[in-house]
N, C-alpha and C positions, 0 to 999 in steps of 0.2 A: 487772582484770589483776593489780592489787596482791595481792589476796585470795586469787588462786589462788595463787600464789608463797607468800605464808603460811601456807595451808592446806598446801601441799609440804613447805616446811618442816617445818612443826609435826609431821605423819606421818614424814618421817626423823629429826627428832630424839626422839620420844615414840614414836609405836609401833615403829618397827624395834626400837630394843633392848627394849623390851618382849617383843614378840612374839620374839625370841634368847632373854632371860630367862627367856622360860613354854617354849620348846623346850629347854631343857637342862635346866629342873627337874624335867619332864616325863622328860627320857631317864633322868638321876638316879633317880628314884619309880620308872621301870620297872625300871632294872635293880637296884633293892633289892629288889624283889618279885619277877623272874624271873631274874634274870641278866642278863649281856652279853646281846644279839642283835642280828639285822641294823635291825629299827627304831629301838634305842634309838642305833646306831652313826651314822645317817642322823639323827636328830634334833641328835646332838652336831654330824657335820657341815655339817647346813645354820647351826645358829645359831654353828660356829665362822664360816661364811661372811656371815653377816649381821654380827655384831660378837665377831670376835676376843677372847680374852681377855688373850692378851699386847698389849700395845702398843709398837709397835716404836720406842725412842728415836731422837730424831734429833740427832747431834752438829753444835751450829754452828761450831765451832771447831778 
């Protein structure tokens, strides 16, 4: 029971941003070689959807 919860983790914390990381480097590389277009649009915003790059502050006070 423990281990799959580890395992959980361990994939939300390492590969999700990984896998954001490789989809916007990727949209990046295509649109130096082709231009803007509709995949490389779609790759930005799924890996904006997986981990954002702004981080939104939180004021405590």
């Amino acid at each position: 029971m423990i281990q799959k919860r580890i395992a959980q983790w361990a994939l939300m914390a390492v590969a999700v941003p990984l896998a954001a990381a490789g989809a916007r480097r990727l949209s990046h590389t295509l649109e130096a070689r082709r231009g803007p277009s509709g995949v490389s649009r779609l790759l930005n915003k799924g890996a904006d959807m997986l981990r954002p790059q702004k981080a939104k502050r939180r004021r405590f006070f």
